[in-house]
PASEBA-1860 file (N, C-alpha, C; in nm, 3 decimals):
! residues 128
1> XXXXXXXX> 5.334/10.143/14.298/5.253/10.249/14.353/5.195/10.329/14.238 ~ 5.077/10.370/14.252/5.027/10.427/14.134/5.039/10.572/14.172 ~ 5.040/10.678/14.021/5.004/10.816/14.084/4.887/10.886/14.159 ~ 4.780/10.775/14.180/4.697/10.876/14.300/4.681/10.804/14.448 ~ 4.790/10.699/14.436/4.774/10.646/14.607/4.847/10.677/14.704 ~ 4.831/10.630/14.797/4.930/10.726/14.910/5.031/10.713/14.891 ~ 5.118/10.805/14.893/5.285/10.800/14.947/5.331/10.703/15.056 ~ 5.442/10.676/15.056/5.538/10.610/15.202/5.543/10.727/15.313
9> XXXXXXXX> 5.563/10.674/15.425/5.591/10.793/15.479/5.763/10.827/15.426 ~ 5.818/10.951/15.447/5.904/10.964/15.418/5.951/11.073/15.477 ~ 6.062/11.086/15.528/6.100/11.248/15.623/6.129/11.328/15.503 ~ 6.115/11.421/15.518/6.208/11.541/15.450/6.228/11.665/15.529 ~ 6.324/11.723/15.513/6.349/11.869/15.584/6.251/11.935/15.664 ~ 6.285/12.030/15.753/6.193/12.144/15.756/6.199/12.216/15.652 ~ 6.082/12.342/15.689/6.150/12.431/15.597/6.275/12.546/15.587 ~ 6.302/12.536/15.783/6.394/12.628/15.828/6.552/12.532/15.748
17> XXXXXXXX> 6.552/12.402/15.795/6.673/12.309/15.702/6.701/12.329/15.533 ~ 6.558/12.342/15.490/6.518/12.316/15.346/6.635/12.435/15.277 ~ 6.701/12.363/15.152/6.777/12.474/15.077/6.736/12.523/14.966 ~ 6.690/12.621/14.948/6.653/12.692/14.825/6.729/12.694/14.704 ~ 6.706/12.715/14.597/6.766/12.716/14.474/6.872/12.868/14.488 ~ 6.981/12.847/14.451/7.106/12.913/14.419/7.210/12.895/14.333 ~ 7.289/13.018/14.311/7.375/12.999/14.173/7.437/12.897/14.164 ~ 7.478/12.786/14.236/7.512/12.655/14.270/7.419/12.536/14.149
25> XXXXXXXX> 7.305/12.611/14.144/7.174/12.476/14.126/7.223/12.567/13.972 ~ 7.248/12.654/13.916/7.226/12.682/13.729/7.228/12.613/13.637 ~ 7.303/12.494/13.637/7.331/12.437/13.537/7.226/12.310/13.536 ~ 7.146/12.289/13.701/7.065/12.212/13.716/6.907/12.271/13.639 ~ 6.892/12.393/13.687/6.805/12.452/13.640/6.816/12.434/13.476 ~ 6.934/12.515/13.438/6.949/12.501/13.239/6.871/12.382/13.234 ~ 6.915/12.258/13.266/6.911/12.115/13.219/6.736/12.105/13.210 ~ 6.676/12.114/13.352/6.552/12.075/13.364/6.432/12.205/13.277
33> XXXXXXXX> 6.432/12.354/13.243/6.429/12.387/13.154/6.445/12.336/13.003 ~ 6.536/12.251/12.992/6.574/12.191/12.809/6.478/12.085/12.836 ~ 6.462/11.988/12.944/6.366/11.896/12.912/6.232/11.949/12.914 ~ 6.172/12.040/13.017/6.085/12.069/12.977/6.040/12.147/12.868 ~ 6.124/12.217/12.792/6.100/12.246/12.671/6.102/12.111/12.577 ~ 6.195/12.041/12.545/6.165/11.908/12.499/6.048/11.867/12.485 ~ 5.928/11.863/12.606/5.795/11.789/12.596/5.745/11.860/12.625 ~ 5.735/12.003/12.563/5.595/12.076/12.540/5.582/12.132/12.668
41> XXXXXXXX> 5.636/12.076/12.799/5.598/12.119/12.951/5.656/12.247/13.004 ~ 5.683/12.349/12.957/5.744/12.442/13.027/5.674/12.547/13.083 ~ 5.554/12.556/13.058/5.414/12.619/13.107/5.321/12.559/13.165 ~ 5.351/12.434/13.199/5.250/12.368/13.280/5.369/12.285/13.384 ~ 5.452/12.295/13.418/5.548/12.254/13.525/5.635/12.355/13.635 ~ 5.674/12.333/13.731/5.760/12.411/13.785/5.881/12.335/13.878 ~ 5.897/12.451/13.983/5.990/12.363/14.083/5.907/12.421/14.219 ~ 5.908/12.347/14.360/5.872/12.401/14.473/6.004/12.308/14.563
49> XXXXXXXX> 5.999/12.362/14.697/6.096/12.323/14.763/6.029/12.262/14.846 ~ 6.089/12.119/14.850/6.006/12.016/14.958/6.092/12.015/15.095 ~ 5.966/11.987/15.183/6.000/12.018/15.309/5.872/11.987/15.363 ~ 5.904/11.998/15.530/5.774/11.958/15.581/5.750/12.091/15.715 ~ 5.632/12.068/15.743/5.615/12.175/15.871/5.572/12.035/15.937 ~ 5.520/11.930/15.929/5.431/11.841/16.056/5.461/11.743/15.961 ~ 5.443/11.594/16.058/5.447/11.452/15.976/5.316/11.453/15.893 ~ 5.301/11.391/15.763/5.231/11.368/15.698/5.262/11.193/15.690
57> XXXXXXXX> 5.135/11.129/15.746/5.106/10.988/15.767/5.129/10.895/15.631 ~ 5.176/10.809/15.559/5.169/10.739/15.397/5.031/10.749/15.375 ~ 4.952/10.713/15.479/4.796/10.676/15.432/4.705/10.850/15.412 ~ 4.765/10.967/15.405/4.707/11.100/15.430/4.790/11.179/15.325 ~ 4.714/11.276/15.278/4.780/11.362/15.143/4.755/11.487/15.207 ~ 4.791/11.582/15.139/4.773/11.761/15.213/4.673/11.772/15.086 ~ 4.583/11.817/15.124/4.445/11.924/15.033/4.454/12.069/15.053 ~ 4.456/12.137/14.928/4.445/12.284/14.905/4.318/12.300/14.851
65> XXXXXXXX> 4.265/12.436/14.967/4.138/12.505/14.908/4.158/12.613/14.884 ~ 4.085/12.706/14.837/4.112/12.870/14.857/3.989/12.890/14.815 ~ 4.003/13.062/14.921/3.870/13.157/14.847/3.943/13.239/14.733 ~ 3.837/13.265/14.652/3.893/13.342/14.573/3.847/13.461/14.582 ~ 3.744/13.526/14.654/3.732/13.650/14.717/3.828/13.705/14.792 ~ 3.863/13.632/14.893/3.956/13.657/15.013/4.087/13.666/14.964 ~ 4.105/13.584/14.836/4.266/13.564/14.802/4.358/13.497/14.871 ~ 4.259/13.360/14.956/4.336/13.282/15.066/4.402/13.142/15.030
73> XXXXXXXX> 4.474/13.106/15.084/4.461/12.965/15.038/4.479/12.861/15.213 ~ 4.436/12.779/15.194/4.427/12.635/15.277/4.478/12.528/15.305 ~ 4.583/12.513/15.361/4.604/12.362/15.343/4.539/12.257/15.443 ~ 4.549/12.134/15.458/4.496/12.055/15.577/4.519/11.905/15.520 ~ 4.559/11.846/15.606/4.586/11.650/15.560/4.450/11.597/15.555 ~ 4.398/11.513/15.483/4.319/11.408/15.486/4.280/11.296/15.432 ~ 4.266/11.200/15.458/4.292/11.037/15.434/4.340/11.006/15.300 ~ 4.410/10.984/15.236/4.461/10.984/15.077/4.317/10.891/14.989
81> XXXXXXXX> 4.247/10.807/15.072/4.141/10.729/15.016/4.027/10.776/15.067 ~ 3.999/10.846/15.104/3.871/10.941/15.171/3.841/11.067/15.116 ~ 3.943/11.126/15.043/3.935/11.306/15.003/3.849/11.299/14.888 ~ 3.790/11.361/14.850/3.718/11.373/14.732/3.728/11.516/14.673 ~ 3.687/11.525/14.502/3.670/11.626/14.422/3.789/11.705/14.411 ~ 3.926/11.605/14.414/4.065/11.673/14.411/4.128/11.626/14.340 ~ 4.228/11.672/14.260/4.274/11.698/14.151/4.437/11.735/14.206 ~ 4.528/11.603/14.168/4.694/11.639/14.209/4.728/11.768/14.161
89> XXXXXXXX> 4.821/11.876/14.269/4.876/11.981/14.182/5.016/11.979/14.185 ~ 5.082/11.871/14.294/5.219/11.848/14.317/5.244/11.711/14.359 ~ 5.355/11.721/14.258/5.381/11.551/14.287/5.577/11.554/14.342 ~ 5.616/11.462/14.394/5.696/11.454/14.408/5.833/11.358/14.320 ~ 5.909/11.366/14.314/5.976/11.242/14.229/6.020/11.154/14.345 ~ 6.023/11.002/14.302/6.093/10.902/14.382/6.152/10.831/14.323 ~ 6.252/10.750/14.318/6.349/10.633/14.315/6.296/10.550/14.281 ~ 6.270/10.486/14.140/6.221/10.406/14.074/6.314/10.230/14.107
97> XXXXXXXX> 6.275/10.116/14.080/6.314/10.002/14.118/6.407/9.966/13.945 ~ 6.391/10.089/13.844/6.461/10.099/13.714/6.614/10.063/13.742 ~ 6.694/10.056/13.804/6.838/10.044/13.789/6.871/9.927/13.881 ~ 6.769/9.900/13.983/6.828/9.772/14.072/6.804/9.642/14.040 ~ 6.736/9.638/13.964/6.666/9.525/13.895/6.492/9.512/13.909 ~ 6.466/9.560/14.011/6.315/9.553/14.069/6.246/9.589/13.982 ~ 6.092/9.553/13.975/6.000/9.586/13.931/5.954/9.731/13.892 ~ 5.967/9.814/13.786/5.957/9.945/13.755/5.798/9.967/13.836
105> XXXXXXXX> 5.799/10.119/13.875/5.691/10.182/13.913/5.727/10.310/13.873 ~ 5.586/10.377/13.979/5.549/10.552/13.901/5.742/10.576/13.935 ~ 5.749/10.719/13.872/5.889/10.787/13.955/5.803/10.879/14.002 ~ 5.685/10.897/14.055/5.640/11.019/14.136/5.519/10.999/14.257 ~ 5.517/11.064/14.298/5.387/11.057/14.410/5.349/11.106/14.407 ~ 5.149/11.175/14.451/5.133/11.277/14.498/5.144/11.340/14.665 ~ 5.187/11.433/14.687/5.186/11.530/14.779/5.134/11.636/14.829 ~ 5.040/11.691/14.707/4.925/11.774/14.744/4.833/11.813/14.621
113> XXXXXXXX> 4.705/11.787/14.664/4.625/11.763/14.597/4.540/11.902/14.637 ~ 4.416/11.993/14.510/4.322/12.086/14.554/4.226/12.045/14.528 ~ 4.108/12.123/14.549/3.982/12.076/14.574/3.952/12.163/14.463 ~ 3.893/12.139/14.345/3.800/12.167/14.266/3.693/12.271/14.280 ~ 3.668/12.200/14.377/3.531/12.282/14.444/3.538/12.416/14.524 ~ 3.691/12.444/14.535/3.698/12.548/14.628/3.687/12.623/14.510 ~ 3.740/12.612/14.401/3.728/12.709/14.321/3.904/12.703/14.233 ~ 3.922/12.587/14.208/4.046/12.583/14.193/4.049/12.589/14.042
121> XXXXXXXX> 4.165/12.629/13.943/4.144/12.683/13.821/4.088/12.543/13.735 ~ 4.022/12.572/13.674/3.911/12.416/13.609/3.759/12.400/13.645 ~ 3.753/12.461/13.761/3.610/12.442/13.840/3.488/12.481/13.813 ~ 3.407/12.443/13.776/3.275/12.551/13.716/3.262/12.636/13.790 ~ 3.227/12.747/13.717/3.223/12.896/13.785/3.317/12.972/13.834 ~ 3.483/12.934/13.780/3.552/12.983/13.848/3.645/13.069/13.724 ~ 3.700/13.179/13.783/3.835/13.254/13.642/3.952/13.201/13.680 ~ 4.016/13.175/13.611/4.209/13.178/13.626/4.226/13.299/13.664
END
């Protein structure tokens, strides 16, 4: 699977199920902090908590727009091979075929992608 094709479908939580990060996760946090310091990434990475509100189809990705007047933002699914002028902003990690013997692939997917055009940071005419 490459990083810009559709995902599997795959369940995950709600968000009412979904567990947030707690003093439990610290030593997880330390760890993933040292790597991203390691490769330069500690300002261009984060963490979000995956979960779902509605099924998202393998063949369909979530798109983010926003105004930047309004200070809104957008989400909405649409065809993972149909969306245009979008740019991944979250990817997910997956279970690589690295330890079973199988054929290595990405370890990530995307999961939500923005639109450029709404005005997303990169866009002509737009401020961070």
């Amino acid at each position: 699977m490459g990083n810009q094709e559709a995902a599997p479908e795959q369940t995950l939580p709600t968000f009412e199920e979904a567990k947030g990060l707690g003093p439990q996760d610290s030593q997880f946090v330390r760890d993933l902090v040292e790597v991203l310091e390691k490769h330069g990434n500690l300002d261009r990475f984060g963490l979000c908590l995956l979960h779902e509100h509605f099924p998202v189809a393998g063949d369909e990705v979530l798109v983010e727009t926003h105004d930047l007047a309004a200070r809104t933002l957008q989400i909405r699914v649409e065809k993972a091979g149909a969306t245009g002028h979008t740019k991944p902003s979250q990817w997910r990690f997956v279970k690589t075929g690295h330890d079973s013997g199988e054929v290595e692939s990405h370890a990530y997917q995307v999961i939500l992608q923005c639109s450029p055009i709404s005005g997303c940071p990169g866009s002509r005419g737009t401020a961070r």
